[in-house]
C-alpha positions as CSV (number, residue, x, y, z in Angstrom):
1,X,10.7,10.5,-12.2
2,X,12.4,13.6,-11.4
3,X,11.5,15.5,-8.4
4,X,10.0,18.4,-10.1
5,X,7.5,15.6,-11.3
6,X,7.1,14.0,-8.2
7,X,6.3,17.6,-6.6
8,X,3.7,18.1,-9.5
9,X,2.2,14.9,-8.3
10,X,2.1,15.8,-5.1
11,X,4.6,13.1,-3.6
12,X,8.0,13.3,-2.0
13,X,10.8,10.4,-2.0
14,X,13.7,10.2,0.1
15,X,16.0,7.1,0.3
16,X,18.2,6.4,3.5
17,X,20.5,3.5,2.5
18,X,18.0,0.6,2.8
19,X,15.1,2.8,3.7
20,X,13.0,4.7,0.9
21,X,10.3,6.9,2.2
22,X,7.3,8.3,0.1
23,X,5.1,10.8,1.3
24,X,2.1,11.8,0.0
25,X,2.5,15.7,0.3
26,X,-0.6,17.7,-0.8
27,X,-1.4,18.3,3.0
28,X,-4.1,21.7,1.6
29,X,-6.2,18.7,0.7
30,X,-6.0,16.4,2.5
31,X,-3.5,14.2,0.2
32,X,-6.7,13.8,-1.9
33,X,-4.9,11.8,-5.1
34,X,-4.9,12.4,-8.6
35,X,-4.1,10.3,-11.6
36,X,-1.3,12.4,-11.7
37,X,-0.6,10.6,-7.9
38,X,-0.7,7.1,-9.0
39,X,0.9,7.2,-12.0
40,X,4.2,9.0,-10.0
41,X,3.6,6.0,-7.6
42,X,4.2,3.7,-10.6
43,X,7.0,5.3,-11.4
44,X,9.0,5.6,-7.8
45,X,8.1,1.7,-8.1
46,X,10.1,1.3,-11.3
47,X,13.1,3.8,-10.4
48,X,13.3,2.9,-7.1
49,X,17.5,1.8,-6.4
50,X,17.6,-1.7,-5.8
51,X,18.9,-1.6,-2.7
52,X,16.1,-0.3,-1.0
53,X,14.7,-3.2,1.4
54,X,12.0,-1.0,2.8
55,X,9.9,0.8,2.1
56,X,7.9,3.6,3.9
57,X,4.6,5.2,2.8
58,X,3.3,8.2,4.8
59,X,1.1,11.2,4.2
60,X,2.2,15.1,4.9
61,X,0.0,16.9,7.2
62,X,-3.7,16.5,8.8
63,X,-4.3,12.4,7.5
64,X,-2.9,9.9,5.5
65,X,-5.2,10.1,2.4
66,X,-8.4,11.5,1.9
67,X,-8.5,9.4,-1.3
68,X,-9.5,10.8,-4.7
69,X,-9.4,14.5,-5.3
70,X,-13.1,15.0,-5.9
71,X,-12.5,18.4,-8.2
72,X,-11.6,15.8,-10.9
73,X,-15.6,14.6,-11.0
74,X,-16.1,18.5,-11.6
75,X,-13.7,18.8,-14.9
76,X,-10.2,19.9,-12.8
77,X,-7.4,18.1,-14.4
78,X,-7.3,15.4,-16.6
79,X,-11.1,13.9,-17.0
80,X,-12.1,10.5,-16.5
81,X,-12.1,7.1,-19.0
82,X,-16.3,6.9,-19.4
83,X,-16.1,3.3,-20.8
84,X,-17.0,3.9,-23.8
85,X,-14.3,2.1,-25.0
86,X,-14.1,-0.6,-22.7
87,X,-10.1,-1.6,-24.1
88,X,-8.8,1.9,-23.8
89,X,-10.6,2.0,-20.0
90,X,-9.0,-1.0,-19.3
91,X,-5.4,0.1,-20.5
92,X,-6.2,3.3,-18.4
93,X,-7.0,1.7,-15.1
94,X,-4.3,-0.5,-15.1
95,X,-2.0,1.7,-15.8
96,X,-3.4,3.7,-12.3
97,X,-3.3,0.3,-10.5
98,X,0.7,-0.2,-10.9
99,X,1.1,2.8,-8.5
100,X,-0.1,-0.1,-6.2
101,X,0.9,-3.4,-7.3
102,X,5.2,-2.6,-6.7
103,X,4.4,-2.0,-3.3
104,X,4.1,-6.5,-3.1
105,X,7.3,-6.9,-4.2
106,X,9.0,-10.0,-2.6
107,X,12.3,-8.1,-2.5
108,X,10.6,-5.3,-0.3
109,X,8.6,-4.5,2.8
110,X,6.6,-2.0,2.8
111,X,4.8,-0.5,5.6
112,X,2.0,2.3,5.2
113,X,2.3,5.0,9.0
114,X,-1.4,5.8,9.3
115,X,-2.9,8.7,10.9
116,X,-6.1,10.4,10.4
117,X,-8.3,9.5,7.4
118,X,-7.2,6.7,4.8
119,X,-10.1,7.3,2.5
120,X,-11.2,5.3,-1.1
121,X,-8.0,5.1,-3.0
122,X,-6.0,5.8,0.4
123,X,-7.4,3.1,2.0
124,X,-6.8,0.8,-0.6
125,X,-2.7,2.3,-0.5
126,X,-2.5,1.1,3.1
127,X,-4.3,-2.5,1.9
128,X,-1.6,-2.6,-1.0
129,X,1.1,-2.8,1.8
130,X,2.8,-5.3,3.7
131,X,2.4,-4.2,7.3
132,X,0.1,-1.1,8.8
133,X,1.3,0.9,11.6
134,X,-1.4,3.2,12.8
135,X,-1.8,6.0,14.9
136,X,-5.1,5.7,17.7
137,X,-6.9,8.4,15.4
138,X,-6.7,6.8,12.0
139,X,-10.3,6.3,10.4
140,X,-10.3,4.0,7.5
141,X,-13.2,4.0,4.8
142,X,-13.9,2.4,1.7
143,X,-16.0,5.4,-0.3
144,X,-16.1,4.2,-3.9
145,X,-19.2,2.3,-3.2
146,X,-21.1,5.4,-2.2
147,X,-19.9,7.4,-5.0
148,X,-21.2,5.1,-7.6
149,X,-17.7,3.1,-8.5
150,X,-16.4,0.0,-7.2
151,X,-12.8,-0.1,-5.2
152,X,-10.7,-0.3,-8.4
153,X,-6.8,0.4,-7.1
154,X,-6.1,-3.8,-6.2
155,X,-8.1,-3.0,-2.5
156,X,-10.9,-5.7,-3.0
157,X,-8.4,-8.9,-2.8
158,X,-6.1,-7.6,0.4
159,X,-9.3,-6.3,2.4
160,X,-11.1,-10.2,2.0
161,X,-8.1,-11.7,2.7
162,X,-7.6,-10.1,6.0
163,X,-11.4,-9.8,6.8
164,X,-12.9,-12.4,5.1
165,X,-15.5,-11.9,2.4
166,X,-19.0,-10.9,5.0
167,X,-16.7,-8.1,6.8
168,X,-15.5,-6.9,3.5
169,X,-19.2,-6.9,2.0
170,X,-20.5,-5.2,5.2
171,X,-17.6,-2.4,5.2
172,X,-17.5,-1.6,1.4
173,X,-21.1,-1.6,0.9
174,X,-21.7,1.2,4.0
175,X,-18.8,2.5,3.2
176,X,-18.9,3.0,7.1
177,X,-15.5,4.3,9.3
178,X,-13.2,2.0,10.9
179,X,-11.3,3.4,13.9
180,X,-8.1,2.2,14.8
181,X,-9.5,0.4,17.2
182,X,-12.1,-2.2,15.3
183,X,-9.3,-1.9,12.7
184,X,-7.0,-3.5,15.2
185,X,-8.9,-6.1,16.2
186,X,-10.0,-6.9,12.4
187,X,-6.6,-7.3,11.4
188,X,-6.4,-4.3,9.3
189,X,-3.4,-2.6,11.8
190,X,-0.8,-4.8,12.8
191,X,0.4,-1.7,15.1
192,X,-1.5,1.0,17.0
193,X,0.2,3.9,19.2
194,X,-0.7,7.3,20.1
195,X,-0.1,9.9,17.5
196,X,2.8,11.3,18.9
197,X,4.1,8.2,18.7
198,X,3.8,6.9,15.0
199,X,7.1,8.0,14.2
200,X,9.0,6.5,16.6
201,X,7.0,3.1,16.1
202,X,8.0,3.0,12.4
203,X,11.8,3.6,12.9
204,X,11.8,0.9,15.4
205,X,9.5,-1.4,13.1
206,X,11.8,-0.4,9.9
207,X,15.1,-0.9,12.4
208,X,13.7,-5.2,12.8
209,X,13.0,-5.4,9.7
210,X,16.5,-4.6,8.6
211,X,18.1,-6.5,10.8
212,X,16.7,-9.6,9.3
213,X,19.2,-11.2,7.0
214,X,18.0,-9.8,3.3
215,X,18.0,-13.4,1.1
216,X,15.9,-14.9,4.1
217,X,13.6,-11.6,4.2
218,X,12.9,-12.0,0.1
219,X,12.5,-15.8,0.1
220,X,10.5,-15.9,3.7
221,X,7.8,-13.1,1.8
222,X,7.4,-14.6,-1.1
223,X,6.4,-17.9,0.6
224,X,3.8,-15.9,2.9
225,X,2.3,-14.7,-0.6
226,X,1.6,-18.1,-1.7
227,X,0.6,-20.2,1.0
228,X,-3.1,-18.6,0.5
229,X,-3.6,-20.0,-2.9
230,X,-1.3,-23.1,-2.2
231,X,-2.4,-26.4,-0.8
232,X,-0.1,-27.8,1.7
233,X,1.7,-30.2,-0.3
234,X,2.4,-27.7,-2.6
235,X,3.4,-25.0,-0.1
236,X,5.6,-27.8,1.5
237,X,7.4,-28.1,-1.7
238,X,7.7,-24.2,-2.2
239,X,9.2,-24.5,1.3
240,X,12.0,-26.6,0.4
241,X,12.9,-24.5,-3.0
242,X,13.9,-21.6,-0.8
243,X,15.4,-23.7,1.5
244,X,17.6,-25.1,-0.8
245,X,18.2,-21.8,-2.4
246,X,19.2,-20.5,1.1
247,X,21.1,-23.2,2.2
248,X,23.3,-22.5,-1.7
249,X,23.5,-19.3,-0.4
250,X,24.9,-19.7,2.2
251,X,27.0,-22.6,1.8
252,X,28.5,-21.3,-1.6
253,X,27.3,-24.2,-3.3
């Protein structure tokens, strides 16, 4: 996507050797997010050079993400699938959801840098990644509910597998604000540092990350992926496939 495009979707990309950073940048509202936003998402995930190893996502300005850019309920921009034709709504969401999905690669890690509101569809972009860094005024909120849709952008299986299905119910269903605190202790942040500090927290965070040797990094993720849905003779066996894959590696074998 060239970055005319990307500006018109109100995103930004910069790659640092292993490090690609994407920044949400419509800071005069709040990073609210368009279809226009997801599908550039989508394609940063296809295009992005392979090798990148992390992966950064941050927003420009006041907050992370207000979520979805409300003018589009009142006809701004492109309009929304009605359902009508449940095939072509279908075709039309998941296209919006692979702005999301990339972000699990195995052969990244990706970290979302919090601050100030991750809203709806925001929320859900700091779910989609591997780790959360956020700054002590972050507010988290899962809207959708209370605007008369369901959390559609691949938020619903990340938010129960961090705080089980009764959190998830009680928090989606309010549509109540998480602070950084609670969000701490619920395992939705695995960081949390003063604002001034987010920055400095990521670089450190991106700075281990890299150091870990990359074949190890890829085959260590994908494990931690399945080991939720395996059973532990299976993830046993999983275990010694990229063991033995690592131990070719290594050996030249």
């Amino acid at each position: 996507m060239a970055g005319t495009d990307l500006e018109q979707a109100g995103l930004r990309l910069e790659v640092d050797g292993a490090v690609a950073t994407v920044t949400l940048n419509r800071p005069e509202r709040r990073n609210a997010m368009t279809f226009t936003t997801w599908r550039g998402l989508a394609a940063i995930g296809r295009s992005l050079p392979p090798d990148v190893r992390v992966v950064v996502l941050r927003g420009e300005g006041p907050c992370f993400s207000a979520g979805i850019d409300l003018g589009m309920f009142s006809g701004e921009g492109e309009g929304f699938a009605d359902g009508s034709d449940a095939e072509a709504t279908d075709r039309f969401i998941a296209e919006l959801q692979e702005g999301y999905t990339w972000l699990r690669r195995p052969d990244i890690v990706t970290v979302a840098a919090v601050h100030g509101h991750a809203i709806g569809g925001g929320f859900q972009l700091a779910l989609a990644c591997d780790i959360r860094v956020v700054a002590e005024d972050a507010k988290f909120c899962m809207k959708e509910p209370a605007l008369g849709l369901v959390p559609d952008l691949t938020g619903t299986k990340p938010l129960v597998e961090i705080v089980g299905i009764g959190r998830a119910l009680e928090l989606c269903l309010t549509a109540r604000t998480v602070l950084a605190d609670e969000a701490a202790r619920i395992g939705l942040a695995e960081i949390v540092v003063p604002r001034d500090g987010l920055d400095g927290a990521v670089r450190d965070l991106t700075g281990a990350l890299l150091a870990v040797n990359p074949g190890a990094a890829v085959a260590t993720k994908r494990l931690l992926w399945q080991a939720a849905e395996h059973t532990l003779e299976e993830q046993c066996a999983a275990e010694r496939r990229e063991q033995i894959g690592r131990l070719r590696e290594m050996f030249g074998k």
